[in-house]
C-alpha positions in Angstrom: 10.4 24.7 -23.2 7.0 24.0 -21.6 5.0 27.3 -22.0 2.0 26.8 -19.7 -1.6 28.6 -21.9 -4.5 28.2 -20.6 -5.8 26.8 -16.9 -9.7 26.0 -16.3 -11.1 25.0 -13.3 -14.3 22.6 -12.5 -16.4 21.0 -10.1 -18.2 17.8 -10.2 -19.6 15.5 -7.8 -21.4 12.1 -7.4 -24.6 12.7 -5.7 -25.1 8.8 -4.3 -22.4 6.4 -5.3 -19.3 8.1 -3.2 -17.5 7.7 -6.3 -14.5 9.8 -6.4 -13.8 8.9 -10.2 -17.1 10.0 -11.3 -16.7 13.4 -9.4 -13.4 13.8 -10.8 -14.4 12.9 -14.4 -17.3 15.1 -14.0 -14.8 18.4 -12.6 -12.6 17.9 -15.3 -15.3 18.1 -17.8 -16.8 21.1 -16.1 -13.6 22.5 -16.6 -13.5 22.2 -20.4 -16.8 22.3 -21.5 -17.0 25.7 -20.1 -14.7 26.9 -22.6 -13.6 26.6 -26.9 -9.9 26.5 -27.0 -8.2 27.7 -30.0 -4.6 28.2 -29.1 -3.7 25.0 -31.1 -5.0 26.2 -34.0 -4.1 29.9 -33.7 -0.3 29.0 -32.9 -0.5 26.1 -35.7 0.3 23.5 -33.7 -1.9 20.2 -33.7 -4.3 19.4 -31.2 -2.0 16.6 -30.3 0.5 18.9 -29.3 -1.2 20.1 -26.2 0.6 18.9 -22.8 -2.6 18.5 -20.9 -2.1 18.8 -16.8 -4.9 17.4 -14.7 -4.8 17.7 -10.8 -8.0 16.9 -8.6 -8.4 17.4 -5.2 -11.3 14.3 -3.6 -11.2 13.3 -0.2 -9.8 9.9 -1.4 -7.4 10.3 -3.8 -6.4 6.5 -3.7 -9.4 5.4 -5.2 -9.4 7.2 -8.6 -9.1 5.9 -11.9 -6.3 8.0 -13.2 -6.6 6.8 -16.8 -10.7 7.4 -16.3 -10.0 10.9 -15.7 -7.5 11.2 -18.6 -9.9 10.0 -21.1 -12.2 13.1 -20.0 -9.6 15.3 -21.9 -10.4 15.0 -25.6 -6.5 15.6 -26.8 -3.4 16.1 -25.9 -0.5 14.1 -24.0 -2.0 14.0 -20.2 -0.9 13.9 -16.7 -3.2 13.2 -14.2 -2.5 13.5 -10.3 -5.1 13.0 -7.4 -4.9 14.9 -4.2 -6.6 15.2 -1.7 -8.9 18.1 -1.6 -12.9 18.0 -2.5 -15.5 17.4 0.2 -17.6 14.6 1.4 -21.0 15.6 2.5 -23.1 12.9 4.6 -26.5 12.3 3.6 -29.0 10.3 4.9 -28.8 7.6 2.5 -24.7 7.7 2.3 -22.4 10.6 1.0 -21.9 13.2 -1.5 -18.3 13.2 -3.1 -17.1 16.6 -4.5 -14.1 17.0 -6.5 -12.5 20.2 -7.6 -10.5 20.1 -10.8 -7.7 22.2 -12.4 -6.6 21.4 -16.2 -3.8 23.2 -17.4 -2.9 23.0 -21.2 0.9 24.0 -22.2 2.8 23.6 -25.7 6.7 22.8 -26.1 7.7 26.1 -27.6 10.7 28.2 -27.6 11.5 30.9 -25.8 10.7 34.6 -28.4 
């Protein structure tokens, strides 16, 4: 049974390119680097273990590299989704893409 453990959020953003694979990359590692998990370790499982969920929210969800954002998630068996969510801000020279990011990391376990 999937046993959801730990859920970080992030933000990132690409200041001049209006790339929403940048900002996403960027939230998800906002989202991890703000934080040391040890569950793997503590439960004994292996760090490939982890069932890594990845959901960001840009106003174009179309144009993200889903495997991009994957490979911002050092281990684990992920699933990345796109939505659409995150902000684009005008600026004189183009836009400013936002992207909001929420990694969830569950283990197969059984139920105590």
């Amino acid at each position: 049974m999937k046993r959801q453990l730990a859920i970080e959020i992030g933000m990132g953003t690409d200041l001049r390119g209006e790339d929403s694979t940048k900002a996403a990359v960027r939230a998800v590692g906002d989202a991890l680097h703000r934080n040391g998990l040890t569950v793997a370790d503590a439960l004994g499982f292996p760090k490939s273990a982890m069932l890594v969920d990845i959901r960001v929210g840009v106003p174009d969800p179309a144009s993200v590299d889903l495997s991009a954002v994957a490979a911002a998630a050092p281990y684990g068996a992920r699933n990345v989704e796109a939505v659409e969510g995150g902000l684009r801000v005008a600026t004189a020279s183009g836009a400013t893409i936002v992207a909001n990011a929420v990694v969830s990391v569950s283990f197969d376990m059984e139920e105590a």
